[in-house]
ZADRENSE-214699 format. One line per 3 residues: number of its first residue (from 1); their letters; for each residue x negated, z negated, y of C-alpha. Coordinates in Angstrom, 1 decimal. Layout:
REM residues N
NUM) a) X:Z:Y; ...
//
This chain:
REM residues 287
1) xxx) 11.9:-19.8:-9.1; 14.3:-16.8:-9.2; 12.8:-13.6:-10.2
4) xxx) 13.9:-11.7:-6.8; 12.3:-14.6:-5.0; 9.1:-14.4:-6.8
7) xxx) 8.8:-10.4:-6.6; 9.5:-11.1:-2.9; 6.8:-13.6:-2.4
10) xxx) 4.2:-11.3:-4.2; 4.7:-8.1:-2.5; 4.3:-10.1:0.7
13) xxx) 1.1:-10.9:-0.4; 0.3:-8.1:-1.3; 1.0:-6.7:2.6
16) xxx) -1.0:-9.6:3.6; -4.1:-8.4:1.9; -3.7:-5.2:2.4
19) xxx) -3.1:-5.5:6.3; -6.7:-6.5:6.3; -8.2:-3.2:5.5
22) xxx) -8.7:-2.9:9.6; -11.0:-5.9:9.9; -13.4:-4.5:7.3
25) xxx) -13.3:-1.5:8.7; -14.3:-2.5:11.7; -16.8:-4.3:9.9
28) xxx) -17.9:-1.1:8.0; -18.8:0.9:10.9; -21.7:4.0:10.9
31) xxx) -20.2:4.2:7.2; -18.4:7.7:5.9; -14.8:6.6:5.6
34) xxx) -14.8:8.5:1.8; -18.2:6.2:1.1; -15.9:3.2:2.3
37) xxx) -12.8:4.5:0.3; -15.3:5.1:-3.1; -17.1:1.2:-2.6
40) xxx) -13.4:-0.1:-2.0; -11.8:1.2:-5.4; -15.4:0.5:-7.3
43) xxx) -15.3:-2.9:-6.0; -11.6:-3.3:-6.5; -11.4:-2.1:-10.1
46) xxx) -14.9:-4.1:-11.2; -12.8:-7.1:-9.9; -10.2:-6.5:-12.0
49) xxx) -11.9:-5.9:-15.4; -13.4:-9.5:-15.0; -9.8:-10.7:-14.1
52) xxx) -9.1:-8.8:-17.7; -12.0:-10.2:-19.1; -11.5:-13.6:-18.2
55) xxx) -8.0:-13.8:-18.7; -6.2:-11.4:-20.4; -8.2:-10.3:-22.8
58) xxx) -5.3:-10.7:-25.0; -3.7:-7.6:-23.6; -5.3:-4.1:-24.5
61) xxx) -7.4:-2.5:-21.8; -6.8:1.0:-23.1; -4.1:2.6:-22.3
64) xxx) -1.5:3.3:-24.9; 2.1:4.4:-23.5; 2.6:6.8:-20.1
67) xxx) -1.2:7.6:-20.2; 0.1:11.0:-17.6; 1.8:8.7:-15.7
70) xxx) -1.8:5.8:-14.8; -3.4:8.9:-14.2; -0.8:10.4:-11.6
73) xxx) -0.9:6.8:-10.3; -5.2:6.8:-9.9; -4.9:10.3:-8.6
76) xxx) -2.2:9.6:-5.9; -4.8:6.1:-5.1; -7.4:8.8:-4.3
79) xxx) -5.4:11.6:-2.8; -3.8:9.2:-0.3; -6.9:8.1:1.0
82) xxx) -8.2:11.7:1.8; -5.0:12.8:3.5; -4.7:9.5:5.5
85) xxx) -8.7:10.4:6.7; -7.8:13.7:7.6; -4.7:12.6:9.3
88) xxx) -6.7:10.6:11.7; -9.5:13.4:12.2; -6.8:16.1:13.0
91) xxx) -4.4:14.1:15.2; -4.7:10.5:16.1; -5.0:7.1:14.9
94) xxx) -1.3:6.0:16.0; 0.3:9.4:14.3; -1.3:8.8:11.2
97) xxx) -0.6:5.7:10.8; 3.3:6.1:11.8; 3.4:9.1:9.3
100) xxx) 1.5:7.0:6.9; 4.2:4.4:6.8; 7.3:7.1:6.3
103) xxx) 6.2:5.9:2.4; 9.8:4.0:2.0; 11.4:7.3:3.0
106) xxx) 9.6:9.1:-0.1; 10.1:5.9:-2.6; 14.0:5.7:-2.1
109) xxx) 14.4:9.1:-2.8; 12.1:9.3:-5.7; 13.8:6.1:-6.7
112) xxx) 17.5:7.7:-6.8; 15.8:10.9:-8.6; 13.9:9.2:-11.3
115) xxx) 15.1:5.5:-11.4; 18.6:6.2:-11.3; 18.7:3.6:-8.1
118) xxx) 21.9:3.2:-6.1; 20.8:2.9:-2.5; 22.7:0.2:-0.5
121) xxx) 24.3:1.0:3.1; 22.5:-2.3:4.2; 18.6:-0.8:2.5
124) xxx) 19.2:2.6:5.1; 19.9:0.6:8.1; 16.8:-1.5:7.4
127) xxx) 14.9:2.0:6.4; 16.0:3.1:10.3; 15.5:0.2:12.1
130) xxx) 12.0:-0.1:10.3; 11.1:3.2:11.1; 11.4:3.0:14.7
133) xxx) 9.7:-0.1:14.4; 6.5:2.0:13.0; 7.1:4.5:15.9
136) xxx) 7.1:1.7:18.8; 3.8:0.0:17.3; 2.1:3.2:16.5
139) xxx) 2.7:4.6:20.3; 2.9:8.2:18.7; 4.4:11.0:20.6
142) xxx) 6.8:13.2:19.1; 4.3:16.3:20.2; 1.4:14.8:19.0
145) xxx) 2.8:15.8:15.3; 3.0:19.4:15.6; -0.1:19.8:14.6
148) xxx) -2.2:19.8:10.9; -2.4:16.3:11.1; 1.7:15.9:10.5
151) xxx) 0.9:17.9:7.0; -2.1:15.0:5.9; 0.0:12.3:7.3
154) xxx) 3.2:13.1:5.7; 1.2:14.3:2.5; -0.3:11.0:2.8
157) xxx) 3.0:9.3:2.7; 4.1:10.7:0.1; 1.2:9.9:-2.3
160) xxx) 1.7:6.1:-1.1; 4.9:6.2:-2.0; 3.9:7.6:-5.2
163) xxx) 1.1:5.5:-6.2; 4.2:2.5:-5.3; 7.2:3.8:-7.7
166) xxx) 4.7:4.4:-10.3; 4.0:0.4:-10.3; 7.4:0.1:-11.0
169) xxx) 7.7:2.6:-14.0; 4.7:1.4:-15.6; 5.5:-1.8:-14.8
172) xxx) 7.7:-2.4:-18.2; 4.8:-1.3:-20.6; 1.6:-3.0:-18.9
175) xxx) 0.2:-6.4:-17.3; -0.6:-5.6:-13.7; -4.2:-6.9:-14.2
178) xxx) -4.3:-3.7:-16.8; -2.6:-1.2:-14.0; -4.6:-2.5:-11.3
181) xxx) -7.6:-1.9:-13.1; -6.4:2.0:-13.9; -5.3:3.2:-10.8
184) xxx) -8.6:2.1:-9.4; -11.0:3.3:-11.8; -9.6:6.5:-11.9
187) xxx) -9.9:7.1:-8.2; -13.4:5.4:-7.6; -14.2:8.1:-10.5
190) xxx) -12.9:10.8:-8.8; -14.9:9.8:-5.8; -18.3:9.4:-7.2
193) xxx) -19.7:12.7:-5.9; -19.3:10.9:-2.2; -21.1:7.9:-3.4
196) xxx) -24.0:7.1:-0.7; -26.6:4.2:-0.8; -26.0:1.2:2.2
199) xxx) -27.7:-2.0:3.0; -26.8:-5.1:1.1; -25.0:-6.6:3.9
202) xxx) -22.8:-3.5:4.1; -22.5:-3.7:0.5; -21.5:-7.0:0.5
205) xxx) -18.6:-6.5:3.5; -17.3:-3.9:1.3; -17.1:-6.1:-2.0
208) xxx) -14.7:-8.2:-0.4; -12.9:-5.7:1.0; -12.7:-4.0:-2.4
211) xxx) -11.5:-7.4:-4.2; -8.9:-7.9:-1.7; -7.6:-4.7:-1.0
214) xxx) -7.9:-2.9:-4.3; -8.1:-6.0:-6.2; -5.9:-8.7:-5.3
217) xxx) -3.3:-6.9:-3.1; -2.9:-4.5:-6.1; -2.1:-7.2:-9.0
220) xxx) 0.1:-8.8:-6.3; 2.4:-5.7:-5.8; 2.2:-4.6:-9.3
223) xxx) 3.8:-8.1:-10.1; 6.1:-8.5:-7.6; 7.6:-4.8:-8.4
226) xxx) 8.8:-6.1:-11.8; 11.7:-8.2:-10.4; 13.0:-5.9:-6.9
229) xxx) 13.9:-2.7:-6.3; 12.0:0.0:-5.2; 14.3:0.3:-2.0
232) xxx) 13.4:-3.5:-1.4; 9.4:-3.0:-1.8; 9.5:0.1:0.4
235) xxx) 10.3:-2.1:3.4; 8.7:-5.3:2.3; 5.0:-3.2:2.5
238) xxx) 5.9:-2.8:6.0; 4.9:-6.3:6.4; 1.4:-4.3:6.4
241) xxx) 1.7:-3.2:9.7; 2.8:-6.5:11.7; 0.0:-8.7:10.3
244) xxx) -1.9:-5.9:11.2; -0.8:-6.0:14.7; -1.7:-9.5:14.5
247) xxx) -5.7:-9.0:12.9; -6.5:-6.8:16.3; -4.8:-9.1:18.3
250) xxx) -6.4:-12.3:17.5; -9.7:-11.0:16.0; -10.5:-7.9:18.6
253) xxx) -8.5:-9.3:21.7; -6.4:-6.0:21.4; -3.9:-5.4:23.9
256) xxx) -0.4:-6.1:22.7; 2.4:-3.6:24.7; 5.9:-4.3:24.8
259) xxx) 6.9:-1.9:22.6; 4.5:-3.1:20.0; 6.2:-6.2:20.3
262) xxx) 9.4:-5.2:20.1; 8.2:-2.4:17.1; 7.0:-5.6:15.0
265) xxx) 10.3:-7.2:15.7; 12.5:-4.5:14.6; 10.6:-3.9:11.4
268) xxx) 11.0:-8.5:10.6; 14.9:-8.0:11.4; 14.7:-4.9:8.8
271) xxx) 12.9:-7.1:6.4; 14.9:-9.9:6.4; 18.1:-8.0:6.8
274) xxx) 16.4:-6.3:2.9; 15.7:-9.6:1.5; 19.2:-11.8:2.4
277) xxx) 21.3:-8.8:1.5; 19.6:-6.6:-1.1; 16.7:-8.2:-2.5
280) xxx) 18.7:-11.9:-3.6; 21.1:-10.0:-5.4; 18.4:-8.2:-7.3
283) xxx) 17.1:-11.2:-9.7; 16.5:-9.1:-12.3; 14.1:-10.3:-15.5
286) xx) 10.6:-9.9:-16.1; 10.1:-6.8:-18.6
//
């Protein structure tokens, strides 16, 4: 399989899990969102030491190389979670979740800074398109963001975008299982002091959300970012969003408006427009 191809295939993935987070939230309800976010990064990062323990126990745990950079990446993990929850308690669901997604924005231009990247004509149309995309599905109204919540949301963005291109610096010097693991562990640590007792079923609903949202999903990306370009993950994590769309749809008999619809479709087109013309001429080899 081509390396572009594979990278491809795993960030999808990675989407796919994450673009669950809504069904266990819903799941999850009567619980703080910070004693959801702490469970979900416990969970996540105890479910990658045993994937460590069990199978790569031939790679050090410890870090040894870019120690500054795991840490910005566990402390942009836990930053991103308290600006997206104050996004939503300042403004509304829809605006945080269209500033939340302004992420690819933040990566390509950390990417040309840092990475050197050269951003395509093709990777800017699919950043527009796919923007307006987030806009339709999110319904939010242009003066519903002049408000605090725009500073959490894009602050929110940014840090997701952060906690993304740092997957793909590290990405040279350690196994994903190992980076997973880190940028977890450091932000459940950082979110002990909002740890709260719940029942076991709670408990439960919220270990499988941690294994497949901080677990999975996060060796998935961290994999698939060896072999594509930042500018081609940015808008292949927008996949997050559609399947989303499709959870409340099918699960919670959510409406779905036309301009959902056509927000879904615009951000497939940008997608695919990424992967024929940007992403298979990126086959680059595994580090």
């Amino acid at each position: 399989m081509r390396n572009s191809l594979k990278g491809i295939l795993l960030i999808a993935l990675a989407a796919l899990f994450w673009s669950t987070s809504g069904i266990f939230v819903r799941m999850s309800q009567g619980i703080d969102s910070m004693v959801i976010s702490f469970y979900k990064l416990f969970f996540g990062s105890m479910t990658l030491f045993l994937f460590w323990f069990f199978f790569k126990r031939e790679t050090k745990l410890l870090p040894q190389k870019k120690k500054i950079h795991i840490f910005t990446s566990g402390i942009s993990a836990l930053l991103l979670t308290i600006c997206f929850i104050n996004a939503i308690k300042l403004s509304t669901i829809s605006t945080a979740v269209f500033l939340f997604y302004t992420a690819p924005v933040f990566m390509i231009v950390l990417a040309i800074i840092f990475l050197k990247e050269k951003i395509t004509k093709v990777s800017l149309f699919s950043l527009f398109i796919s923007l307006i995309g987030i806009f339709l599905i999110s319904g939010a109204k242009l003066d519903s963001l002049f408000s605090l919540g725009i500073v959490f949301g894009v602050m929110g963005g940014f840090f997701y975008s952060l906690v993304l291109l740092m997957g793909k610096v590290l990405s040279k010097d350690y196994s994903a299982i190992v980076l997973s693991f880190w940028t977890s562990f450091i932000a459940a640590l950082l979110l002990i002091p909002f740890f709260s007792l719940v029942s076991l079923q709670q408990m439960l609903i919220l270990m499988v959300y941690g294994t497949i949202s901080a677990g999975l999903a996060m060796i998935c990306y961290f994999e698939g970012i060896k072999y594509v370009k930042v500018q081609v993950a940015g808008i292949l994590v927008l996949l997050d969003p559609i399947l989303a769309t499709f959870w409340s749809v099918f699960l919670f008999s959510e409406p779905l408006t036309i301009m959902g619809i056509a927000g879904d479709a615009l951000i497939l087109a940008a997608i695919i427009i990424q992967v024929l013309f940007v992403g298979s001429k990126n086959d680059s080899k595994k580090a």
